[in-house]
OpenMM code with the backbone's topology and positions (N, CA, C; nanometers):
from openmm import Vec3, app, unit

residues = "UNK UNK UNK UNK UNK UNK UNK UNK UNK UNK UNK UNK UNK UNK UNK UNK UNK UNK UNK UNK UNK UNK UNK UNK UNK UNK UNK UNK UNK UNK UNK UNK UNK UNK UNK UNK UNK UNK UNK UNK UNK UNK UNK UNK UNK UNK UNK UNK UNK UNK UNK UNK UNK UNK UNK UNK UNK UNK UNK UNK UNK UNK UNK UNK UNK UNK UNK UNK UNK UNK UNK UNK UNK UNK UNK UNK UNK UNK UNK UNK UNK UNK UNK UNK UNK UNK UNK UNK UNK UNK UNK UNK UNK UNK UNK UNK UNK UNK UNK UNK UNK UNK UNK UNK UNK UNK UNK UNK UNK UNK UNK UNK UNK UNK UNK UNK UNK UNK UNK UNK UNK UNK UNK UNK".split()
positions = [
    Vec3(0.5432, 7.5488, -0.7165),
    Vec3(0.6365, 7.4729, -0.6361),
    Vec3(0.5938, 7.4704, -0.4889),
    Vec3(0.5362, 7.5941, -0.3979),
    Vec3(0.4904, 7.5800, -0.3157),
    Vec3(0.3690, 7.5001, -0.2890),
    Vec3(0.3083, 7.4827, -0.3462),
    Vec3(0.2009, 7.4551, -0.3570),
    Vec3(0.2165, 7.3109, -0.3639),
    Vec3(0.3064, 7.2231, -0.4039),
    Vec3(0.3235, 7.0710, -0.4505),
    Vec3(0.4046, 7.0796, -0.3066),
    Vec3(0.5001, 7.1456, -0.2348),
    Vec3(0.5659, 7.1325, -0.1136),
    Vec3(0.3832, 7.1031, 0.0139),
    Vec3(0.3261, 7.2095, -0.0231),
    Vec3(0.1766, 7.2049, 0.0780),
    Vec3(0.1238, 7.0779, 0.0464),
    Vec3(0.0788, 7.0549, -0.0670),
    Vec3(0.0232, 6.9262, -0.0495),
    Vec3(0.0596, 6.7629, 0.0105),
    Vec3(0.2180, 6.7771, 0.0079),
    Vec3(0.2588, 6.6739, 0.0327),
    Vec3(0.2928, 6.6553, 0.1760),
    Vec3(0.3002, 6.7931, 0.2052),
    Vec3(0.3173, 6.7872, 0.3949),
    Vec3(0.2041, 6.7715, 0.4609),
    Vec3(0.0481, 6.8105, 0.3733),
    Vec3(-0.0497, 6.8155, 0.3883),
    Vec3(-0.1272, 6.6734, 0.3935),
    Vec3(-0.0617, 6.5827, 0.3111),
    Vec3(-0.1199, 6.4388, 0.2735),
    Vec3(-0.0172, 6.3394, 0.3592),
    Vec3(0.0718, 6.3760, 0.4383),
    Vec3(0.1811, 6.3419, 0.5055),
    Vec3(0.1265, 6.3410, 0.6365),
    Vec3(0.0637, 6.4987, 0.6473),
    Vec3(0.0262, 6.4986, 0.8100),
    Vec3(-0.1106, 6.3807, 0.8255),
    Vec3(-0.1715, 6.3703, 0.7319),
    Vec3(-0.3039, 6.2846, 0.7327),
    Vec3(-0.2419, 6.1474, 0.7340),
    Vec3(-0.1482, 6.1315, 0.7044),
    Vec3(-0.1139, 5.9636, 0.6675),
    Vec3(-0.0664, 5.9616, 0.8186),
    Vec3(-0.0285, 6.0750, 0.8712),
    Vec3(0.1001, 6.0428, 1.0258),
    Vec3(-0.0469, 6.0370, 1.1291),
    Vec3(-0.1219, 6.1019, 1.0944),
    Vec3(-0.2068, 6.1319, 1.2047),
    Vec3(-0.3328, 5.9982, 1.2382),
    Vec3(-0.3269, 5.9637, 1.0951),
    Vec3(-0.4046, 5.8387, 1.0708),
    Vec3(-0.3121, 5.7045, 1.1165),
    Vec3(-0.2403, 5.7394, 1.1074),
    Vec3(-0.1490, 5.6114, 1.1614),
    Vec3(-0.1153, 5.5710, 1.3283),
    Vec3(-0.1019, 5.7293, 1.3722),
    Vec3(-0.1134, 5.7699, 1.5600),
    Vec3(-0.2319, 5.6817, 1.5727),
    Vec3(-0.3515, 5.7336, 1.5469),
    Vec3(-0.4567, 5.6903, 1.5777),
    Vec3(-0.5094, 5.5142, 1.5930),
    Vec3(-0.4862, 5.4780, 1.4700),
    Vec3(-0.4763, 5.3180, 1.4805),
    Vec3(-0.3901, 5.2287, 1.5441),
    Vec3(-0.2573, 5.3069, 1.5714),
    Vec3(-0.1417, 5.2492, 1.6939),
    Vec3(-0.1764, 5.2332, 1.8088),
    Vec3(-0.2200, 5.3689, 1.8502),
    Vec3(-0.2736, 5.4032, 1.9512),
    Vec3(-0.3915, 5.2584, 1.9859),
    Vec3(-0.4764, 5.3043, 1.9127),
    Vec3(-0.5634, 5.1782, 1.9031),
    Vec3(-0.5111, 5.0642, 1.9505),
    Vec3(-0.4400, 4.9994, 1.8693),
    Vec3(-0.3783, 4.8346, 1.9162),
    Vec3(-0.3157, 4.8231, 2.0148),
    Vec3(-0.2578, 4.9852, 2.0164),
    Vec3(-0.1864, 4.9407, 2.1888),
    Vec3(-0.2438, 4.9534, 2.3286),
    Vec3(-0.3349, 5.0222, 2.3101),
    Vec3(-0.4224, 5.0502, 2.4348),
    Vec3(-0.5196, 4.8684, 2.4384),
    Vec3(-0.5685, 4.8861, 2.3084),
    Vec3(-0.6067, 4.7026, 2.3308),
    Vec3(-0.5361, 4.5786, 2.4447),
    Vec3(-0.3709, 4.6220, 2.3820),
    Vec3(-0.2991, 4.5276, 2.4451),
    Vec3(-0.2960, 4.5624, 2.5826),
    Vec3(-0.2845, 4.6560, 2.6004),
    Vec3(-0.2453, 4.7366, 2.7856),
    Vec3(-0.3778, 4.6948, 2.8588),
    Vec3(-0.4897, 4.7252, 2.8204),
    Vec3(-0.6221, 4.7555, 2.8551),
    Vec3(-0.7504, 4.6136, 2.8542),
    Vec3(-0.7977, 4.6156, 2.9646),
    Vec3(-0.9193, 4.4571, 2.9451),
    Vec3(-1.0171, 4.4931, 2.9151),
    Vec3(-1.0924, 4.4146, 2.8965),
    Vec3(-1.1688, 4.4086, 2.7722),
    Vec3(-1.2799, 4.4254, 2.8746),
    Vec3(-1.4471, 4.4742, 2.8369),
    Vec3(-1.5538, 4.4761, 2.9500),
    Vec3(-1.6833, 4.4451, 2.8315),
    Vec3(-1.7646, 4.4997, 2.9243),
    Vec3(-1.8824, 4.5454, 2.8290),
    Vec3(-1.9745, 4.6634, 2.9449),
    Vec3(-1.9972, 4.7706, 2.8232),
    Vec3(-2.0723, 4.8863, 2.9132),
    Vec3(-2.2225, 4.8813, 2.8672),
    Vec3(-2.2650, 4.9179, 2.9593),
    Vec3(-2.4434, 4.9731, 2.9117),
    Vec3(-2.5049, 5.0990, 2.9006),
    Vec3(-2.5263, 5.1240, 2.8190),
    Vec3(-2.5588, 5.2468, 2.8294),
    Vec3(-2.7011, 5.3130, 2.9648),
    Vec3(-2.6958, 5.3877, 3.0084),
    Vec3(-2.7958, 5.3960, 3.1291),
    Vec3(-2.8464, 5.5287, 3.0494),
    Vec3(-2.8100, 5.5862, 3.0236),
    Vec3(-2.9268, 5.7584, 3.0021),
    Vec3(-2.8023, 5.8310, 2.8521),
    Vec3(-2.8857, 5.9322, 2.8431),
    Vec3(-2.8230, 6.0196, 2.7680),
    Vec3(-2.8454, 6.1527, 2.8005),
    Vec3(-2.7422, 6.2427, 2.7510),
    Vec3(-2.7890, 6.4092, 2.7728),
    Vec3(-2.8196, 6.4417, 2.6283),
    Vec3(-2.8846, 6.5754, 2.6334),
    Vec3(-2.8128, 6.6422, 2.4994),
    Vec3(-2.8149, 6.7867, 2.5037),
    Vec3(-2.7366, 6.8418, 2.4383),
    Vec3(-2.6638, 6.9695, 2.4231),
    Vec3(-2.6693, 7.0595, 2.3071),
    Vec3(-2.7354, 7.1831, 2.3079),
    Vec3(-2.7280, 7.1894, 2.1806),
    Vec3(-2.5758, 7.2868, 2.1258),
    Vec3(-2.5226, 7.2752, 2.0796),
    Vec3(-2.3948, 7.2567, 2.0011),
    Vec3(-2.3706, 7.3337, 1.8591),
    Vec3(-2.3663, 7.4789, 1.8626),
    Vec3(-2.4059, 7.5142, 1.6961),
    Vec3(-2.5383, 7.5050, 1.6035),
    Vec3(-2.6373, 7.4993, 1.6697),
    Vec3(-2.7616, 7.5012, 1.6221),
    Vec3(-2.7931, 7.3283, 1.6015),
    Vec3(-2.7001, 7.2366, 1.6769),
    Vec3(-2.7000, 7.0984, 1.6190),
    Vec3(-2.7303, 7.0588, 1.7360),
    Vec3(-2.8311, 6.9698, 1.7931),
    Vec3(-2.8476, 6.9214, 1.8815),
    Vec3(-2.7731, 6.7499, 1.8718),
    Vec3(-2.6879, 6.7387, 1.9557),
    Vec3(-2.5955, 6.6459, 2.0137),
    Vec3(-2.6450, 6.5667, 2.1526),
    Vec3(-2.6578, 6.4524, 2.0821),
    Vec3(-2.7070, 6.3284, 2.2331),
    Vec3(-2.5133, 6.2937, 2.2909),
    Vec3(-2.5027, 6.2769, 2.4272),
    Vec3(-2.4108, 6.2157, 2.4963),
    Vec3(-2.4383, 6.0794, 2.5757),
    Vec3(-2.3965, 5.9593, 2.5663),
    Vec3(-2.4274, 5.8554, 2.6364),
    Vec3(-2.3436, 5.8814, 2.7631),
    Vec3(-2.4180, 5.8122, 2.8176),
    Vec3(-2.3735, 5.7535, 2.9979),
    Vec3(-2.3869, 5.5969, 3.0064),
    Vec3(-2.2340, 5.5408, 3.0275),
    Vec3(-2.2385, 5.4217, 3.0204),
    Vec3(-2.2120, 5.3727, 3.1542),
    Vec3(-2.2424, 5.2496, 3.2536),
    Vec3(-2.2213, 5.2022, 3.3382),
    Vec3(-2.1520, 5.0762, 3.3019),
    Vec3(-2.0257, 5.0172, 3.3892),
    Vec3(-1.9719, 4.8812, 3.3557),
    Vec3(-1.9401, 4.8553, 3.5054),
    Vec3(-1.9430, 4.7723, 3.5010),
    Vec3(-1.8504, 4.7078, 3.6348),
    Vec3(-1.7520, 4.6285, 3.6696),
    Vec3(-1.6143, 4.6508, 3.7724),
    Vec3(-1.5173, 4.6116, 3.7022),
    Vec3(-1.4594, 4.5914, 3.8757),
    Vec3(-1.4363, 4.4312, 3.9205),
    Vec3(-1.4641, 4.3513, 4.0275),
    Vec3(-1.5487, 4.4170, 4.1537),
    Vec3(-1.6361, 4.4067, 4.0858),
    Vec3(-1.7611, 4.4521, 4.2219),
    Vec3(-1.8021, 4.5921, 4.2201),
    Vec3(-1.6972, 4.5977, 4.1103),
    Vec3(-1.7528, 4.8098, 4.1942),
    Vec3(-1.8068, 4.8989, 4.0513),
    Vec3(-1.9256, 4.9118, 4.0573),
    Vec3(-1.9751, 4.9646, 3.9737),
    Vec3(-1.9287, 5.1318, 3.8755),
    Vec3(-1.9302, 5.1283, 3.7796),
    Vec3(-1.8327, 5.2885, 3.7034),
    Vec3(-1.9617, 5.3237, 3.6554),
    Vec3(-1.9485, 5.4585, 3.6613),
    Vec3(-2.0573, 5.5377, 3.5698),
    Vec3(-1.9552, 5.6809, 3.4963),
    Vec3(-1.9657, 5.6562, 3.3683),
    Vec3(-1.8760, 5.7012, 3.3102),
    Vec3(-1.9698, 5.8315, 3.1843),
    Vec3(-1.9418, 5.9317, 3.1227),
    Vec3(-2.0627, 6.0093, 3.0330),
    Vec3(-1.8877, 5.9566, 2.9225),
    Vec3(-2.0083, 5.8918, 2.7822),
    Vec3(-1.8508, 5.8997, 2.6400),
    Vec3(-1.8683, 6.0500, 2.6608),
    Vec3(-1.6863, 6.0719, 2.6249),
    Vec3(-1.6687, 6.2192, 2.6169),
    Vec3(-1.6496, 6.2655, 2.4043),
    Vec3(-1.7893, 6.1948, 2.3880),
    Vec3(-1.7848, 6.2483, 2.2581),
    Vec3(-1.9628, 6.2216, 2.2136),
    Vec3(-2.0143, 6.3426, 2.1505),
    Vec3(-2.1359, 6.3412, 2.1626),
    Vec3(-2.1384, 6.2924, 2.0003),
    Vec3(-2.2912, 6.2577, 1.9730),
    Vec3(-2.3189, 6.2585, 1.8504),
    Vec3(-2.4869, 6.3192, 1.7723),
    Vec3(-2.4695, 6.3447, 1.7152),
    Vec3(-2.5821, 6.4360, 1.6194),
    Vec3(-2.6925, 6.3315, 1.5884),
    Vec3(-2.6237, 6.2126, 1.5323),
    Vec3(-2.7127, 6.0854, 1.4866),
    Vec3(-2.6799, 5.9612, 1.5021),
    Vec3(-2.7739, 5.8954, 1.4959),
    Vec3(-2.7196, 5.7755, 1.5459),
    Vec3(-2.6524, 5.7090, 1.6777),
    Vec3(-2.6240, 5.7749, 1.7601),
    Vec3(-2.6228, 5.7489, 1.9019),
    Vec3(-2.6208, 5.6374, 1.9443),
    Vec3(-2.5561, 5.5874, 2.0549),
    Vec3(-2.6457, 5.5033, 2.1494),
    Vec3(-2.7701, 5.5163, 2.2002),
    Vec3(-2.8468, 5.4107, 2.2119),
    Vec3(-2.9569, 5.3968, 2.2530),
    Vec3(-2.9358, 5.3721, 2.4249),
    Vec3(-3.0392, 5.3809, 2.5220),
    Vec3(-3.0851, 5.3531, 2.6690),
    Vec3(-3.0907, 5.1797, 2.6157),
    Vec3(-2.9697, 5.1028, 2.7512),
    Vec3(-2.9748, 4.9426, 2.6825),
    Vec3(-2.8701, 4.8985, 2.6129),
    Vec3(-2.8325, 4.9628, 2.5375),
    Vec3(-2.7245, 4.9479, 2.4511),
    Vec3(-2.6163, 4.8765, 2.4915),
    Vec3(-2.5561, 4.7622, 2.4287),
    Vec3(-2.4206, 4.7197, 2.5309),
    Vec3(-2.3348, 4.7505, 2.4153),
    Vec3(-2.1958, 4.8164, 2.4965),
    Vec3(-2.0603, 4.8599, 2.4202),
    Vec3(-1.9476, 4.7710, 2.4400),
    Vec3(-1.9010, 4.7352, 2.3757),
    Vec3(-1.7310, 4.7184, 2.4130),
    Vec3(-1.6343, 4.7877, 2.4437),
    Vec3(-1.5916, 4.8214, 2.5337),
    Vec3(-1.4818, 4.8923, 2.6119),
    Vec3(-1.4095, 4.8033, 2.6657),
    Vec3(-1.2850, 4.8770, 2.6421),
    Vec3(-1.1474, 4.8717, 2.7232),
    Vec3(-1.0840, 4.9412, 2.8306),
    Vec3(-1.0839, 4.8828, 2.9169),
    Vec3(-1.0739, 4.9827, 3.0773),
    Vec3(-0.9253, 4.9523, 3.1165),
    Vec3(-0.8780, 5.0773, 3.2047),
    Vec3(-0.6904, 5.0577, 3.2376),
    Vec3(-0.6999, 4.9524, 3.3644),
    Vec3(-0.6294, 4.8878, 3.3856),
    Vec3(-0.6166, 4.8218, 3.5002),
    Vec3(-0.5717, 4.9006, 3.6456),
    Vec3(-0.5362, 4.9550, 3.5997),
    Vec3(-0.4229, 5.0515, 3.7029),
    Vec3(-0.5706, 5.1557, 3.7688),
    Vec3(-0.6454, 5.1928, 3.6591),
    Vec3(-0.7557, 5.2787, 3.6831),
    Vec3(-0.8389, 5.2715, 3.6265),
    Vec3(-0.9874, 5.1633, 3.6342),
    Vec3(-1.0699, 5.1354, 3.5943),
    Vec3(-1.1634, 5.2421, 3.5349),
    Vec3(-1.1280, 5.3609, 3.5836),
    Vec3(-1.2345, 5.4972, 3.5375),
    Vec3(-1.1982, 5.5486, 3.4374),
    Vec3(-1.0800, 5.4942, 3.3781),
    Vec3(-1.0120, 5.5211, 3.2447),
    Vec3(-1.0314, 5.4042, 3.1352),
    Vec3(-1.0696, 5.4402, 3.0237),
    Vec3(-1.1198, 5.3345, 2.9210),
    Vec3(-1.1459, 5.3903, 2.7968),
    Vec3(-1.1613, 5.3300, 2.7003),
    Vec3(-1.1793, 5.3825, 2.5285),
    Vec3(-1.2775, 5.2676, 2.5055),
    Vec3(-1.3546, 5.3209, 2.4279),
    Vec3(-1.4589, 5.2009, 2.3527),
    Vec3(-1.3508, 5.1516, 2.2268),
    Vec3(-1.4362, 5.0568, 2.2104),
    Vec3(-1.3961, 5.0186, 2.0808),
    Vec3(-1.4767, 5.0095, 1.9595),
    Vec3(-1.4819, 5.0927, 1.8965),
    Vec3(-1.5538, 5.1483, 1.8439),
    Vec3(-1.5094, 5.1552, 1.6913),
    Vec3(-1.6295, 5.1105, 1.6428),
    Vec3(-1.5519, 5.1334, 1.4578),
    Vec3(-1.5437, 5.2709, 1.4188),
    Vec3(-1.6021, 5.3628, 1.4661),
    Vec3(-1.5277, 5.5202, 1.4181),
    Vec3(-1.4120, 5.5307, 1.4477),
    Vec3(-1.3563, 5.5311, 1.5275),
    Vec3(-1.1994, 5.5231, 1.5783),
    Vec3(-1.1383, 5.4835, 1.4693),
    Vec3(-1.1805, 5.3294, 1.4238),
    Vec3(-1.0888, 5.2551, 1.3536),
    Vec3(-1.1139, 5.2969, 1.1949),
    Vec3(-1.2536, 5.3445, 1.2045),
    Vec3(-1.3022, 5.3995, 0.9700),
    Vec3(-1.2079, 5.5014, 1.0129),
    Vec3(-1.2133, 5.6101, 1.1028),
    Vec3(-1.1514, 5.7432, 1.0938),
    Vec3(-0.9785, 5.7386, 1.0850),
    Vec3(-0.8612, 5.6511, 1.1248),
    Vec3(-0.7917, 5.6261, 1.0808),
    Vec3(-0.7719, 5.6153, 0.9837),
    Vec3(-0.8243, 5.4723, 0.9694),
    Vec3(-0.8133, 5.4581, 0.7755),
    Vec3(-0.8136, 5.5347, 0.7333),
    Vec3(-0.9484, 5.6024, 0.6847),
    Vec3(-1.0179, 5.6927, 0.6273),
    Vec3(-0.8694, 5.7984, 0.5831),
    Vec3(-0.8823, 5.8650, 0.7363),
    Vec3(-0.7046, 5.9748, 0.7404),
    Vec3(-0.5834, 5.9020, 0.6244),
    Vec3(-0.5849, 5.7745, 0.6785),
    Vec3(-0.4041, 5.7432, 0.6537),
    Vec3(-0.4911, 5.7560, 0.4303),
    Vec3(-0.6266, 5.6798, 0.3943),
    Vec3(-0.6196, 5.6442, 0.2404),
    Vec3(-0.6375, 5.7948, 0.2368),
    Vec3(-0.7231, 5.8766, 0.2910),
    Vec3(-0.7239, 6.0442, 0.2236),
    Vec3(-0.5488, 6.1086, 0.1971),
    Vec3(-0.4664, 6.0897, 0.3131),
    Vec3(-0.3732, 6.1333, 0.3092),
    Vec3(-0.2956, 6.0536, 0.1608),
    Vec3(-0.2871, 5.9358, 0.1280),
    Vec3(-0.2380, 5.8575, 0.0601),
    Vec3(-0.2699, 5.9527, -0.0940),
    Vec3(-0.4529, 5.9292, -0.1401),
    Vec3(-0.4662, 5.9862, -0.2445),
    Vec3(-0.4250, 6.1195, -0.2271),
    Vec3(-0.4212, 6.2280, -0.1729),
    Vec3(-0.4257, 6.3617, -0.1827),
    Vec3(-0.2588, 6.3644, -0.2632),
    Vec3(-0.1535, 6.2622, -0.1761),
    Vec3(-0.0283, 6.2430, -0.2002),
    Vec3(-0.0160, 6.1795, -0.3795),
    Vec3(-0.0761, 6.1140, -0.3972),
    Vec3(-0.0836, 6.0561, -0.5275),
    Vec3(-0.1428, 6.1797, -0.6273),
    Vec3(-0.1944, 6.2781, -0.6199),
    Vec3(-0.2869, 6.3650, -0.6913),
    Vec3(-0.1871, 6.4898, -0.6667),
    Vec3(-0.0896, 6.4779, -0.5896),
    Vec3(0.0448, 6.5550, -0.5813),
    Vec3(0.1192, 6.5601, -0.6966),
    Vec3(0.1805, 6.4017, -0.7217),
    Vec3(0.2773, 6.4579, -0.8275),
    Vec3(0.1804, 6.4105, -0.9575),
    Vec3(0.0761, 6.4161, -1.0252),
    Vec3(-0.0271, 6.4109, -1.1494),
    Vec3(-0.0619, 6.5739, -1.1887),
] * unit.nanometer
topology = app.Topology()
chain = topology.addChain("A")
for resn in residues:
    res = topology.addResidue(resn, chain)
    for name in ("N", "CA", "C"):
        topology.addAtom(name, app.Element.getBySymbol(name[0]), res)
C-alpha cells in the first residue's frame, strides 16, 4: 500500500514538474523578445572526471553589446565558436534571457510522459 501511495506522488511530482517547466517556457516567450546570440568562445571544466564545455554567447540588444557565459555546461555536443542561438532576452533587463532551446522543451515532455507512464504502471 505504501508503496502504490510512493509511486503515484512520485509520477505526480514528474508530471507537476514537467508541466512548471513548459509553462514557464511559453510564458517567458510571451514576456521576453526574441534575439539571436553567437557564440564567441567556450570554457571547460572538469566536473566529476567529465570534462564539460560552457558557451559564451554575445547578442546585442539596441546598440549595446551583452556577453553572457549559458549557465549550463555540456559533456557533448555543445555549441560550437560561430554558432547562432535563439534567445529570449527581458526587456526590463537585457542581461537576463533563456535560450530556446529544444532540451528545455524534450526535458519537459520527457518529465510530464515519464511521470504519466510510471502513473499508469501504478495501478497494473
Amino acid at each position: 500500500m505504501i508503496s502504490l501511495f510512493l509511486n503515484i506522488f512520485l509520477s505526480l511530482s514528474l508530471i507537476i514538474i514537467g508541466v512548471k517547466y513548459f509553462l514557464k517556457w511559453i510564458f517567458l516567450r510571451k514576456k521576453y523578445i526574441p534575439n539571436i546570440a553567437h557564440v564567441i568562445s567556450t570554457e571547460s571544466k572538469l566536473d566529476a572526471d567529465l570534462l564539460v564545455k560552457y558557451s559564451i554567447i554575445q547578442y546585442k540588444v539596441d546598440g549595446e553589446i551583452i556577453i553572457k557565459k549559458i549557465n549550463y555546461g555540456m559533456s557533448i555536443l555543445g555549441w560550437k565558436v560561430g554558432d547562432k542561438i535563439k534567445i529570449f532576452y527581458n526587456p526590463k533587463n537585457p542581461s537576463i534571457y533563456f535560450l530556446n532551446d529544444f532540451k528545455i522543451k524534450f526535458l519537459s515532455g520527457l518529465l510530464i510522459i515519464a511521470g504519466l507512464f510510471f502513473l499508469f504502471l501504478s495501478f497494473i
